[in-house]
Structures are given as structure tokens and as C-alpha cells.
Short mmCIF file of the C-alpha atoms (twelve columns), coordinates in Angstrom:
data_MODEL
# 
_entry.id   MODEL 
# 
loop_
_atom_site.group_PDB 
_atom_site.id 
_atom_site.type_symbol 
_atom_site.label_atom_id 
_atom_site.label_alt_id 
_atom_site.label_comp_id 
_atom_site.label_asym_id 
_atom_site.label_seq_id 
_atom_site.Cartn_x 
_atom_site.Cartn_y 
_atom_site.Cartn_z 
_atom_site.pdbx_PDB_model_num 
ATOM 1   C CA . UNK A 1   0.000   0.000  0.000   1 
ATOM 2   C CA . UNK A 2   1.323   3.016  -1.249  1 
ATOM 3   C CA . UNK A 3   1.150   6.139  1.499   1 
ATOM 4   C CA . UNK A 4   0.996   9.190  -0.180  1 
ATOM 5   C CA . UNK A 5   2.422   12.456 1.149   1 
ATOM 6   C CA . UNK A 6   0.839   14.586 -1.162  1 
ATOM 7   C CA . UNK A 7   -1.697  13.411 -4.312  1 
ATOM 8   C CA . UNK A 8   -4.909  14.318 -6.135  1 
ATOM 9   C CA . UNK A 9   -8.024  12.322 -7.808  1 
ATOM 10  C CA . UNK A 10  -8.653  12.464 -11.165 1 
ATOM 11  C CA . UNK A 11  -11.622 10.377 -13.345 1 
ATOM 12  C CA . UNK A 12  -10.477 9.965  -16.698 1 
ATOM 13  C CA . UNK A 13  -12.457 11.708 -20.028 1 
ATOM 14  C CA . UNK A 14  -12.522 8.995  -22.814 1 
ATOM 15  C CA . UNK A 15  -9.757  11.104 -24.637 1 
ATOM 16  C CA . UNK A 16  -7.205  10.086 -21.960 1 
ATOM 17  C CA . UNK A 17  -7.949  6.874  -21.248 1 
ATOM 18  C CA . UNK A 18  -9.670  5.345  -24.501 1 
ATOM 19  C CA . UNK A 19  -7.738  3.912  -27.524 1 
ATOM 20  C CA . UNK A 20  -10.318 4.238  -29.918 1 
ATOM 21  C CA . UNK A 21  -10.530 7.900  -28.564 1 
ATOM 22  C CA . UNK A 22  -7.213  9.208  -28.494 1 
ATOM 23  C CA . UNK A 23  -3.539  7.579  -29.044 1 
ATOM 24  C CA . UNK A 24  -2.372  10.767 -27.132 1 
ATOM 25  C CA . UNK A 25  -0.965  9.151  -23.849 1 
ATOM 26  C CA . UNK A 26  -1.494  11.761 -22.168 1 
ATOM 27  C CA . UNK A 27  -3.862  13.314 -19.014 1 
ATOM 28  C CA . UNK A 28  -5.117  16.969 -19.005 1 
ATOM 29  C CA . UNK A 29  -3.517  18.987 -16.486 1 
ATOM 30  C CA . UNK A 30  -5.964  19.700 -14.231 1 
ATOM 31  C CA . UNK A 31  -5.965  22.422 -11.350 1 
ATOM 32  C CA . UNK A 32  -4.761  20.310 -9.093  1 
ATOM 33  C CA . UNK A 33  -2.502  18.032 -11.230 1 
ATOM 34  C CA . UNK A 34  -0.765  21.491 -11.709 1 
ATOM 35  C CA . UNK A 35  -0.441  22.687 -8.343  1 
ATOM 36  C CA . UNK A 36  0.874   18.974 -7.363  1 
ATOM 37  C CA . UNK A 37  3.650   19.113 -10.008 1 
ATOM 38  C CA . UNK A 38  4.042   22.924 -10.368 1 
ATOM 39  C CA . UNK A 39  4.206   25.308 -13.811 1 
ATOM 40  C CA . UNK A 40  8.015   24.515 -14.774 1 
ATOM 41  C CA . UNK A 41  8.265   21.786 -17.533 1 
ATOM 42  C CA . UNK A 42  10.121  18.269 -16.262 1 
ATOM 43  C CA . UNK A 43  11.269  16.660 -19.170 1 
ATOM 44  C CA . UNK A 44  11.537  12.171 -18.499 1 
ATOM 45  C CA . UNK A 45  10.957  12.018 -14.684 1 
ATOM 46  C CA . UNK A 46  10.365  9.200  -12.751 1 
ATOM 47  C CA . UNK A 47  6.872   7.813  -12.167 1 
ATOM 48  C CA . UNK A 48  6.007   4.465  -10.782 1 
ATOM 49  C CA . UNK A 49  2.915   3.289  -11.960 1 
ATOM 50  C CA . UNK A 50  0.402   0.615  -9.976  1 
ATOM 51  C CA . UNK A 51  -3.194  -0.707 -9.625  1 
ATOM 52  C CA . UNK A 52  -4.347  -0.251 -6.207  1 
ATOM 53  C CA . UNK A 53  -3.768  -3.411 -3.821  1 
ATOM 54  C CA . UNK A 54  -1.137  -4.486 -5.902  1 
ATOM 55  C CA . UNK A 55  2.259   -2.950 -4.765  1 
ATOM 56  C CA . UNK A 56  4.323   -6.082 -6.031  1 
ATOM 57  C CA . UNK A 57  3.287   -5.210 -9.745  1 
ATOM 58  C CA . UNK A 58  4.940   -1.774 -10.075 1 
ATOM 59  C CA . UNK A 59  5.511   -0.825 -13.459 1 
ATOM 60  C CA . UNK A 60  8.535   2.488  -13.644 1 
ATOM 61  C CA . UNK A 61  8.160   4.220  -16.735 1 
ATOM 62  C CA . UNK A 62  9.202   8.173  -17.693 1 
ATOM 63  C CA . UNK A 63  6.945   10.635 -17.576 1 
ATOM 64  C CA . UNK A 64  6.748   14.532 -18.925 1 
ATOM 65  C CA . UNK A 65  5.208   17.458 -17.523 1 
ATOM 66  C CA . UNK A 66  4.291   20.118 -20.262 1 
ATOM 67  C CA . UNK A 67  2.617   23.239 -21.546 1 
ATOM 68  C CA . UNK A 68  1.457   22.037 -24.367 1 
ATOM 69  C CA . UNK A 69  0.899   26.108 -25.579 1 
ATOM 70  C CA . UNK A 70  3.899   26.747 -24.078 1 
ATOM 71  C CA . UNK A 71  4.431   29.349 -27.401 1 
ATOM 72  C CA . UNK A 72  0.939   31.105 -25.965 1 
ATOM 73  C CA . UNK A 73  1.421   31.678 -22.481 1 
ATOM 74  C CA . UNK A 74  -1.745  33.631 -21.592 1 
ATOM 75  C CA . UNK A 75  -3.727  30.130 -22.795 1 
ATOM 76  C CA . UNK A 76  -1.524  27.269 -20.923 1 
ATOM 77  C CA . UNK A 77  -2.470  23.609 -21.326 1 
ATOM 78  C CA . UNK A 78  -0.575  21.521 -18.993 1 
ATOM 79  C CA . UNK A 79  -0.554  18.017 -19.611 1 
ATOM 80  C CA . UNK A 80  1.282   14.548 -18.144 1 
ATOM 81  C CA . UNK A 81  2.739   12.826 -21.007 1 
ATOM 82  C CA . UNK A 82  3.092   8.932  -20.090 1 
ATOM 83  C CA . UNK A 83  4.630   5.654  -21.785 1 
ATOM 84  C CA . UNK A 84  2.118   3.043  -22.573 1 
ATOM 85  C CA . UNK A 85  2.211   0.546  -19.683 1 
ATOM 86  C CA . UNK A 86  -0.188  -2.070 -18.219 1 
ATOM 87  C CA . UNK A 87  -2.064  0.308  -15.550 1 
ATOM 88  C CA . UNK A 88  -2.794  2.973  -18.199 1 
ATOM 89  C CA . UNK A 89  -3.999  0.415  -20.902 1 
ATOM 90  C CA . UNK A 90  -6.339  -1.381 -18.410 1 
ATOM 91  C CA . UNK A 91  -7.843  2.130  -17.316 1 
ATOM 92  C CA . UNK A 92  -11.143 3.587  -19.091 1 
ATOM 93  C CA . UNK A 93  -13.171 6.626  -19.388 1 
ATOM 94  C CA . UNK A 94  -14.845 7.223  -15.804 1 
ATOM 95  C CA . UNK A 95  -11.568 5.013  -13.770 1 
ATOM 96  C CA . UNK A 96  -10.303 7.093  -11.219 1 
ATOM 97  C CA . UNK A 97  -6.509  7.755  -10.484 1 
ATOM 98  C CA . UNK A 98  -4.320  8.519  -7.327  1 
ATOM 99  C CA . UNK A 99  -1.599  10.798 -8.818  1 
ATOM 100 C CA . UNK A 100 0.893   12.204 -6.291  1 
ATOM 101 C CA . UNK A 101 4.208   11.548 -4.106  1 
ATOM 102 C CA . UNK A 102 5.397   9.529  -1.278  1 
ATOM 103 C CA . UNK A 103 6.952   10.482 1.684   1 
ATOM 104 C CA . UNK A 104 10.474  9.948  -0.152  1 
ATOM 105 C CA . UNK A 105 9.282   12.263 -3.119  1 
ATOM 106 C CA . UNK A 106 8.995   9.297  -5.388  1 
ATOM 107 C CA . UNK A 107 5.937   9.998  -7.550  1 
ATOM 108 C CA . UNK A 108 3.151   6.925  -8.541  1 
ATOM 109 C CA . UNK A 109 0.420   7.076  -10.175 1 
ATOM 110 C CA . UNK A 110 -2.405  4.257  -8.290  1 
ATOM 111 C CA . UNK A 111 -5.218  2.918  -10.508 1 
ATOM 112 C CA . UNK A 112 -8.331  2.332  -8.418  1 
ATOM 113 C CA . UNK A 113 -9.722  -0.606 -8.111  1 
# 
């Protein structure tokens, strides 16, 4: 069981999480999403990725952290960039994430249950 320091919910639209939707592998930067990981860009970081109750399947892939109108700063679009991975693929429109850090700053990204 993962015990998060700091984290935030987020459901997933059908353009993040459904193939047949999107091939963008990525999540929309919400408010919180953005206060959690802040407004600077971090390029390849660390995530650790998980479905909740599971801790002994953890699946470490490289994130991003973007503007994606980085060129247009008065209309920002944050978004987490991720690397296809089991835990992503099995999520749909309407699953729910745990995005956020540990107490050692290592960030993980839980797929409910």
C-alpha cells in the first residue's frame, strides 16, 4: 500500500484513457494536477505506476510534464505525457486515479480498483 504524502483524484475523459478515442498518452492537467507538479516543464521524470492493492506489480516508466501552448502563455495547457504501460492500458473513461508523491518524493500514479 502506497502512502501518499501529497496526491490528487482524477476520473479519466474517454480522450485520456480510450484507444479508440485518443492515441495521445497523455492526461489533461488539471488544477490540481498542476499545483501537485508545479508550472516549470520536467522533461523524463520518474513515475512508478500501480493498480491499487497491488504494490508487487509496479511498473517504472518516464513521464513529462508540459505546456502544451507553451508558445501562448496567456492560454496554458498543462498536460502529463506517459509511456504506454499495463495500468494505463487497463484504465477507461470514468476510472479514477491517485496521482501524487510519497513520503520519499517518489511519484506513482495508483489505478483504483
Amino acid at each position: 500500500m502506497i502512502e501518499f504524502d501529497k496526491y490528487i483524484t482524477k476520473k479519466l475523459s474517454a480522450v485520456e484513457a480510450e484507444p479508440d478515442r485518443s492515441n495521445q498518452h497523455e492526461l489533461n492537467g488539471v488544477s490540481g494536477l498542476k499545483a501537485l507538479l508545479g508550472e516549470q516543464r520536467k522533461d523524463n521524470f520518474n513515475a512508478h505506476f500501480v493498480f491499487e492493492g497491488d504494490s508487487s506489480r509496479v511498473i517504472a516508466k518516464k513521464v513529462t510534464w508540459y505546456d502544451a501552448r507553451e508558445q501562448h502563455p496567456e492560454r496554458s495547457e498543462f498536460r502529463l505525457y506517459f509511456q504506454t504501460n499495463d495500468v494505463m492500458t487497463a484504465a477507461r473513461e470514468g476510472s479514477v486515479l491517485k496521482i501524487g508523491f510519497d513520503h520519499e518524493r517518489v511519484f506513482w500514479i495508483e489505478l483504483a480498483s
